[in-house]
N, C-alpha and C positions, 0 to 999 in steps of 0.2 A: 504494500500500500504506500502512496504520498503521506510522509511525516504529517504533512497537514490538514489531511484527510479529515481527523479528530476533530479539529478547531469550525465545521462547518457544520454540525447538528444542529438542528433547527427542531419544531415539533414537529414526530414521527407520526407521516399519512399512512394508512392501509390503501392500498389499490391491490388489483388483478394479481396473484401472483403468478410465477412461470413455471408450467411442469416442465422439472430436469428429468430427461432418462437418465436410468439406471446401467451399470454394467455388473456381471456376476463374478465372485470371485470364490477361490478357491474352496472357503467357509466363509461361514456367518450370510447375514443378507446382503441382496445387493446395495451397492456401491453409487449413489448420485454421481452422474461425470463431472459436476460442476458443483466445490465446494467452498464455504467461506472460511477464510484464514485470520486468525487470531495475532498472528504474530506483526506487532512491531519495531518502530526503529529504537523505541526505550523498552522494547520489551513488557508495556504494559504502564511503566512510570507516569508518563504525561498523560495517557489518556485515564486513567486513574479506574477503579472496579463501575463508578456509573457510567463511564463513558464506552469499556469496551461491551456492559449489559444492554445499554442503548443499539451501539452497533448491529451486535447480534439480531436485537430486537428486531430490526431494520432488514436484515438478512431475511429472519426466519420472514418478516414478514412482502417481502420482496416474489419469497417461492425458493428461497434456500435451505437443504435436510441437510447436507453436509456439512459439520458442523468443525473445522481443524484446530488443534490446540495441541499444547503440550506442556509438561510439567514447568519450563521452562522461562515461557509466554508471562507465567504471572496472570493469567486470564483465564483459567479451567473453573474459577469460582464464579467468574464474571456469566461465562457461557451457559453455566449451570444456573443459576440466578434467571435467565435471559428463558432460558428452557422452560423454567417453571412457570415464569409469566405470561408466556405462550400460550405456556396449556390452560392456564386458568381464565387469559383472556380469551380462548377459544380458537384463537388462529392453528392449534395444532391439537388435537384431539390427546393425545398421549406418548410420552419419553419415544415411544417405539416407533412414530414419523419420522423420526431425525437419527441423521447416521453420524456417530461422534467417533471422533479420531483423536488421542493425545499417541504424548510419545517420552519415551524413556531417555530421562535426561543422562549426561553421561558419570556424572558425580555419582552415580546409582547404578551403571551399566559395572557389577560386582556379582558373583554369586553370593546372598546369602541379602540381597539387598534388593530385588527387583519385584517381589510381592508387595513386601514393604510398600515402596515408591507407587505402585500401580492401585494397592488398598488409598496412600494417601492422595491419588488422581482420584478415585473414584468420590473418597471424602470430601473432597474441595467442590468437584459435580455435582454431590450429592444423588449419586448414580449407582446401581447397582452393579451395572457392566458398560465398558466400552465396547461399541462396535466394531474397532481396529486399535492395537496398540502395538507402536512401530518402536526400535530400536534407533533412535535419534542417530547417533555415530558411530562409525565402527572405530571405535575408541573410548577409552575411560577417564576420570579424572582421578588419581587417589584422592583418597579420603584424607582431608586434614583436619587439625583439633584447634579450634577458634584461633583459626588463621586470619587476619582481613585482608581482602584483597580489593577493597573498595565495592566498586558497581561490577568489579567483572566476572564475570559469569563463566570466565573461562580463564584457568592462570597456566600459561603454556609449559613451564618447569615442573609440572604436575601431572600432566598430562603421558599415560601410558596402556601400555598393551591389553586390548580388551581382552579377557578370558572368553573367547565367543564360543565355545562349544556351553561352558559352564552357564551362559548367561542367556544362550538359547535356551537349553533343556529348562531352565523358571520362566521362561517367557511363554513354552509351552505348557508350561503347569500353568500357569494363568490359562490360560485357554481350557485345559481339561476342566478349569474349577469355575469355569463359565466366565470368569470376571471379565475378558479379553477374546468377543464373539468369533474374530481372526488374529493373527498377528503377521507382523511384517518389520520391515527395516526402511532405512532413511540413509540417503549419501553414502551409497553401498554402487561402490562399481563393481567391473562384473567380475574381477577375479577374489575380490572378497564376495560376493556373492555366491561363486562357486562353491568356494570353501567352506560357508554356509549351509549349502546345500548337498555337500559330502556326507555330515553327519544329521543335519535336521531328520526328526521322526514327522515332524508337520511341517511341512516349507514354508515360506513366506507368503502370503495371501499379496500383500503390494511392497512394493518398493518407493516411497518418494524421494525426488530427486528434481534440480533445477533442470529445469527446459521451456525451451524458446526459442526464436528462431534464430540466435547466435549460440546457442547451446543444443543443440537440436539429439544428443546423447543416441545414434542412431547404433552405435554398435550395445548398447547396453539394451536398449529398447529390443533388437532381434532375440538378445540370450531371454529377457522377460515374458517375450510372446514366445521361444520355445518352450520355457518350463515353466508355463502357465500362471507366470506373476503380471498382475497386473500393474502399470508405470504410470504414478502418478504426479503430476508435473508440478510443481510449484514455482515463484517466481516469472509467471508466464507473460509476464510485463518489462521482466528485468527490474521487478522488485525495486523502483526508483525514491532515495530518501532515506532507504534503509541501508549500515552497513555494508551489508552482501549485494551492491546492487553493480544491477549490469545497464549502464543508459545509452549503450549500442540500441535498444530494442526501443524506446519510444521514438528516437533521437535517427533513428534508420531512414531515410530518403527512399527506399525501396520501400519498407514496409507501409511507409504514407502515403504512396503511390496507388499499394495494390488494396489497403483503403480505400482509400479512394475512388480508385475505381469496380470497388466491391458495394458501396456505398455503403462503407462501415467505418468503425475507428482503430486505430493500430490495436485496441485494449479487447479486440475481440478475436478472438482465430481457437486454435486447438488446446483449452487451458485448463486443469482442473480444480486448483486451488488458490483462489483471486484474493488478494488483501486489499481493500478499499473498503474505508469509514462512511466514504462521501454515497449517499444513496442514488443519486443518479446512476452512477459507477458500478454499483453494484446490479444494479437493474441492467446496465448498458453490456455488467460482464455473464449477463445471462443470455442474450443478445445474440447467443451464436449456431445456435440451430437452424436448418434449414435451407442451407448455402452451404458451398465448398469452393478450395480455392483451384483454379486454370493448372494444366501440365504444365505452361509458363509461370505462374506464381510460382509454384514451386520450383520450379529448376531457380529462379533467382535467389528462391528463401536458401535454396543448395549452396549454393554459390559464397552465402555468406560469411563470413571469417568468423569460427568457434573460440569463446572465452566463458567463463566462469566469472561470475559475482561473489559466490561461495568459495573461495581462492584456498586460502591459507590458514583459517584459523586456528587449524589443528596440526598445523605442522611447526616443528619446534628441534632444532637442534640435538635437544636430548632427551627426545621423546618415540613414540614408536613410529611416528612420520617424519624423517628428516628434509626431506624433498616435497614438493608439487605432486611429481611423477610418481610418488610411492602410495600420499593419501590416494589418488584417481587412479589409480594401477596404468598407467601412460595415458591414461584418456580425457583431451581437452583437456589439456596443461597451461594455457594461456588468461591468463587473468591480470587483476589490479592487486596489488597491496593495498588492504585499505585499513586507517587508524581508527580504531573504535575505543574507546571507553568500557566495551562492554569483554573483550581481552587486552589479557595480559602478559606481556614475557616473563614478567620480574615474580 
């Protein structure tokens, strides 16, 4: 979403809202292809618990079930709050309309720590189960003892080897114990993915990960469609305002183009999980049914030079990623260095 997004609530209209189709996945129900994301550039800070429950509000009431979050966001109490108001205003009959996604942060990605972490997601919902619960990174943070690290949410000298066999096998106990209707991972390229999938007794139901048309992830996307994981895009705007953001994709001369000549806005095309506050935006990024794009749109979207928003913030000299090339297993290695407040070297 635009940092600014926030700063534009006004009072919340009901109009029409849009049926999204569904896709199926592995387990659990289906899948809305078009979901609303939680996630901001303060992680929740500025826009503060009434403002991301508004949001939501806005979403659900727009024609959005897919509902994204993560432990992370600072926003799983917000969306839960937003849920119940829903149903009691009548816009949603019950919990079971809406398809909720958090995701395991990595200060938790531990055996002996991921019930835990997914009981205190489900707390903060006030939910009984989630519909998807994704493995945030392939990567961990040790555990430290009232360390400060200010606002950042990630201290890179910390940062080490996830136990991923250990920390699948409780990702799937969550699933056997209902709490976690599928499970999946997050910024999982394909040869950790593989490796995943050596030892998994339940494979991964989705994968999310950035894609757009300067990220377009086309060799992870084939391994996904063989072994029947479902690829779910995030950042489908190039995430502008935020950290991780890529402003090749508003900022593209071609994409404004075929826009254009779509009679659409660059903020529509193939997206699954939109972050805008602004309701128009949200409405505009429902907006994509029913059209597709020329064998010439596409060869030019081809054409475009691949980079990363999501670059580096998990790579660290003395951590289990020293390289670009090592977190992305070679894939779409070009990116920004970007300074965030929200990590840290030191």
């Amino acid at each position: 979403m635009a940092a600014g997004d926030a700063g534009r609530r006004g009072t919340r209209t009901t109009t029409a809202a849009v049926m999204v189709p569904a896709v199926a996945l592995s387990s659990g129900k289906p899948m809305p292809r078009v979901g609303f994301g939680t996630a901001t550039a303060t992680l929740g800070q500025a826009e503060g618990h009434a403002g991301v429950t508004d949001a939501v509000l806005r979403a659900i009431d727009a024609g959005y079930r897919h509902l994204d979050t993560a432990a992370v966001y600072n926003a799983e109490a917000a969306l839960g709050d937003a849920v119940a108001q829903a149903i009691r205003a009548g816009t949603i009959a019950s919990r079971d309309e809406v398809y909720v996604t958090s995701k395991l942060w990595i200060a938790d990605a531990h055996p002996g720590r991921v019930l835990p972490a997914l009981q205190k997601t489900l707390q903060n919902l006030r939910m009984e189960y989630v519909d998807l619960y994704l493995i945030h990174y392939p990567v961990s943070l040790r555990p430290t003892e009232g360390e400060a690290a200010g606002s950042a949410v990630v201290v890179k000298k910390n940062l080490v080897a996830m136990d991923m066999k250990g920390v699948w096998e409780e990702m799937e106990e969550c699933h056997r114990r209902g709490l976690a209707r599928a499970i999946g991972v997050s910024n999982f390229a394909c040869k950790k993915l593989e490796h995943l999938l050596s030892f998994a007794r339940i494979p991964p139901a989705a994968n999310q990960v950035e894609v757009h048309p300067y990220c377009r992830q086309n060799k992870l996307r084939e391994l996904c469609r063989e072994k029947g994981i479902q690829l779910c895009a995030y950042s489908p705007l190039g995430a502008t305002g935020t950290p991780w953001a890529n402003t090749s994709v508003m900022d593209s001369p071609v994409l404004k183009q075929i826009a254009q000549d779509r009679g659409k806005t660059v903020a529509q095309g193939d997206c699954v999980i939109t972050k805008s506050f602004n309701e128009s935006r949200m409405r505009e990024n429902l907006d994509i049914f029913g059209w597709e794009l020329t064998d010439d749109d596409r060869r030019k979207i081809s054409d475009l030079p691949e980079s990363r928003g999501n670059y580096n913030f998990m790579v660290h000299e003395s951590g289990p990623y020293k390289t670009v090339e090592e977190l992305w297993d070679g894939e779409i290695t070009a990116g920004h260095c970007i300074q965030t407040a929200l990590v840290s070297s030191d």
